[in-house]
C-alpha positions in Angstrom: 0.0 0.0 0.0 1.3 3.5 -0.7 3.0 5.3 2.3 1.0 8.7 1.6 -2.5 6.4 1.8 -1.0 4.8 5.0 -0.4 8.1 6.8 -3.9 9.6 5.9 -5.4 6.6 7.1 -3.5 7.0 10.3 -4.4 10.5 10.7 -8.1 10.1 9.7 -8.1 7.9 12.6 -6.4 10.1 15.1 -9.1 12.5 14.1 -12.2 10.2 14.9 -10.6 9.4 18.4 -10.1 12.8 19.3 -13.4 14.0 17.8 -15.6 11.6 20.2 -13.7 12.5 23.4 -14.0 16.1 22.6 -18.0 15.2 22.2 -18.1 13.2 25.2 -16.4 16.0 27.4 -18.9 18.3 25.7 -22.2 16.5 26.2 -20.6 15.9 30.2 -20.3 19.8 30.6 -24.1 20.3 29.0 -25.5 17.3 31.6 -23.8 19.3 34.5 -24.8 22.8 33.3 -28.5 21.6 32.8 -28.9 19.6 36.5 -29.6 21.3 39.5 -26.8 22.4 41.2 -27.9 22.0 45.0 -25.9 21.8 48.0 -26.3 18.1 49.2 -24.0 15.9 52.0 -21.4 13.4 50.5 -22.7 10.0 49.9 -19.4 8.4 51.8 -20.0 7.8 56.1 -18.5 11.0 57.7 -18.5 9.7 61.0 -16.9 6.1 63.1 -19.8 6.2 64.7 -23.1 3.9 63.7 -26.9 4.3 63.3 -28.6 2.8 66.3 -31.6 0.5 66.0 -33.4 3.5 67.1 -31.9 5.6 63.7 -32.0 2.7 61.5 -36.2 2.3 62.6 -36.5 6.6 62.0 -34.1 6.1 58.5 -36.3 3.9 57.1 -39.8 5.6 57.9 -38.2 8.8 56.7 -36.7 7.5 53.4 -38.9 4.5 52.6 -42.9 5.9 52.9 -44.2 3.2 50.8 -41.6 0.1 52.0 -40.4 -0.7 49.0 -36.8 -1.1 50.2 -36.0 1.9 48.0 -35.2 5.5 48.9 -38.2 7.8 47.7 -36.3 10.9 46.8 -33.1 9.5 45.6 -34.3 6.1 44.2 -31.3 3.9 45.4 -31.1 1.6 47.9 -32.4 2.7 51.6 -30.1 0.4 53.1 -27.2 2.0 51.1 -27.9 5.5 52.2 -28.3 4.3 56.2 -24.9 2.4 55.3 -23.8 5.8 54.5 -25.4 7.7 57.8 -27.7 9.3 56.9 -31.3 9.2 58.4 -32.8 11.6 55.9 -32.1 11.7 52.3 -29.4 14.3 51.8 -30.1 14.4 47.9 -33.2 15.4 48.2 -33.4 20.1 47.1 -33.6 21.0 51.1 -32.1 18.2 53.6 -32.5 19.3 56.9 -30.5 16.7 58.6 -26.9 16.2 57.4 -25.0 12.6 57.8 -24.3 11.1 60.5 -20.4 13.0 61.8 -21.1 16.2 60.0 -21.0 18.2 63.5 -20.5 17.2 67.0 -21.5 20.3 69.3 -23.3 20.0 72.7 -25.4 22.2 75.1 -26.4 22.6 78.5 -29.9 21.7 79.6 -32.0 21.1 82.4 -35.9 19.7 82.6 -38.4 20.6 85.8 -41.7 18.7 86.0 -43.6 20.7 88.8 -40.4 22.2 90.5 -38.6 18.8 90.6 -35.5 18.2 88.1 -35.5 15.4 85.6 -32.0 14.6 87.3 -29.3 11.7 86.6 -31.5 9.1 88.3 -33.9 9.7 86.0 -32.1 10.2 82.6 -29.3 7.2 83.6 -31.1 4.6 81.7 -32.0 6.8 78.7 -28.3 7.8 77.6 -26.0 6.6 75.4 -23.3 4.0 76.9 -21.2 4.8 74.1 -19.5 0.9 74.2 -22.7 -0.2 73.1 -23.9 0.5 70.5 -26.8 -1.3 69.8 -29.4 0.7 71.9 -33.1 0.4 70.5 -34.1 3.7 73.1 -31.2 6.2 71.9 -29.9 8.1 68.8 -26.3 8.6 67.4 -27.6 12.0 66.0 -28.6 13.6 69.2 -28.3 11.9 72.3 -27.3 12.2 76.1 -23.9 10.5 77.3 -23.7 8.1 80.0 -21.3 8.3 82.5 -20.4 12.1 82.7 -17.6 13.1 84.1 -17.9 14.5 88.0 -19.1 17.2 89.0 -21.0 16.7 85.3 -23.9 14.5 85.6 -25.6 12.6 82.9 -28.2 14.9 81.6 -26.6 17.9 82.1 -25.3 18.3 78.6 -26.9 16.7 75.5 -24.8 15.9 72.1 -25.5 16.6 68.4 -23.2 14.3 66.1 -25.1 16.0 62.8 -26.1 19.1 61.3 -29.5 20.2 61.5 -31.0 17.8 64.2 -34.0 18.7 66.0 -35.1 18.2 69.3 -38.1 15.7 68.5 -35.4 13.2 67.4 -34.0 13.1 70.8 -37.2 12.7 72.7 -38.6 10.3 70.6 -35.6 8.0 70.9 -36.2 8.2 74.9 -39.6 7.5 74.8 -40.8 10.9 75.1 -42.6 13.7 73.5 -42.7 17.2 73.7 -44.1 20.4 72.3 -45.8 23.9 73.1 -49.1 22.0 74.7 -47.6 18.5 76.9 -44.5 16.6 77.5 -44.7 12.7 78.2 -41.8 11.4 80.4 -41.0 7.7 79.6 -42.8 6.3 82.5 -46.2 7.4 80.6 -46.8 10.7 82.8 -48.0 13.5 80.8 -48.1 17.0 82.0 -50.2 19.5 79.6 -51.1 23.1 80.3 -54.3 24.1 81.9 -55.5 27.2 83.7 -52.7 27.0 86.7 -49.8 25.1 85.5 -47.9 25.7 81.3 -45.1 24.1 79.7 -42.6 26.8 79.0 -39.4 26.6 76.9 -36.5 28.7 77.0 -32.7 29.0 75.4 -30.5 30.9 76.4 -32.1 32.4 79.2 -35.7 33.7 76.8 -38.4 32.2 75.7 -38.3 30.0 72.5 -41.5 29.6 69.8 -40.2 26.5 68.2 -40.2 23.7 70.5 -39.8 20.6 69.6 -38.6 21.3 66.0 -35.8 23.7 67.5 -32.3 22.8 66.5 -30.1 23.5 69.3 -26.4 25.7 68.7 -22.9 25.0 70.4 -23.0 25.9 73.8 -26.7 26.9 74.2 -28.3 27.1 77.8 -32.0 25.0 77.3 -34.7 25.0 80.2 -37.7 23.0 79.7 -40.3 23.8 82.7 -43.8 22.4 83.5 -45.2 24.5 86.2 -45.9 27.4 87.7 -44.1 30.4 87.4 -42.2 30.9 90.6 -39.1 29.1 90.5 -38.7 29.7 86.7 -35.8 32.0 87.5 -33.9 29.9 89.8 -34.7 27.0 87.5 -32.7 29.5 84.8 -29.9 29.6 87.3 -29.5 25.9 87.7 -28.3 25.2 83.9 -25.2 24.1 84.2 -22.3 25.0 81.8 -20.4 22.2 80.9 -21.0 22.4 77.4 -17.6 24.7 76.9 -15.9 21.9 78.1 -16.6 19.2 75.6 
């Protein structure tokens, strides 16, 4: 075969080859210009720390409406995406809840019930022994830690290990509920407000209108109080501040 035909042949191909790459990278740059370009948490576990039973149960409702085994906004797997920790879909246009290891801050709180503080006796049983891990009653996300260090007593400071965790995920993992009108304690008592006694709120020493759905900040003072009002400021006073110390 002639040389000159060779070469052409040769060059023709070098030409094809560089011709689909350079539509390939084109086509790429269209796909990304053309999807939405939200802010969403990486896919890959952020955290050495693992979803409890208690997450895993929430994950699943959250993710998985209709129990098909796949996630409803992203469409994979719902046991990949808890295998990745998260408990809500972070590819979804608005996650509120990052993964699991995307913060770790902590806060100082205290809870009356008629005057009386829910105190370490009480809240023992409902932390997080953090060498077990298999707890069906408590949350990785947002949780209380057993066996504080003296004079710190378990209860005094609670722990978010996310972004964007509300308060509701806590209580619900203990076996409680709260919000503006009654707060269940995990025994089944529920105080509710009536004519002489309300549930009041507070952070950081003033009253707070989002309850249970509030997402608490580094160091924050929080007061939950079912009552009257006459201790309320000495109830203010009690609230630790450990939380500078973690």
């Amino acid at each position: 075969m002639d040389k000159q035909i060779v070469v052409l042949i040769v060059l023709i191909g070098i030409v094809g080859v560089v011709s689909v790459a350079s539509i390939s990278s084109t086509l790429s740059l269209l796909f990304m210009q053309d999807s939405p370009q939200t802010e969403q948490q990486p896919m890959q576990r952020m955290s050495g720390m693992s979803l409890t039973v208690f997450d895993t149960k929430m994950a699943e409702q959250m993710m998985d409406q209709n129990g098909d085994g796949m996630c409803d906004i992203c469409g994979m797997p719902v046991a990949m995406c808890i295998g990745s920790g998260q408990i809500q879909c972070n590819m979804g246009p608005d996650p509120k809840i990052g993964v699991l290891g995307s913060q770790h801050i902590h806060a100082d709180r205290k809870i009356y019930i008629n005057g009386k503080v829910l105190d370490d006796t009480a809240l023992e049983s409902l932390a997080m022994d953090m060498s077990k891990m298999d707890s069906s009653i408590t949350s990785s996300f947002i949780h209380l830690d057993k066996g504080a260090p003296s004079p710190e007593k378990t209860g005094d400071i609670i722990h978010m290990h996310a972004t964007g965790v509300p308060l509701w995920i806590f209580f619900k993992s203990v076996g409680m509920d709260f919000n503006k009108d009654c707060i269940k304690l995990p025994d089944g008592r529920k105080f509710c407000n009536d004519d002489k006694k309300t549930l009041k709120f507070y952070v950081n020493d003033k009253p707070n209108s989002e309850w249970e759905n509030y997402v608490f900040k580094d160091l924050d003072n929080i007061l939950i109080s079912y009552g009257d009002e006459a201790d309320l400021m000495k109830q203010l006073d009690s609230i630790t501040d450990f939380a500078k110390n973690h």
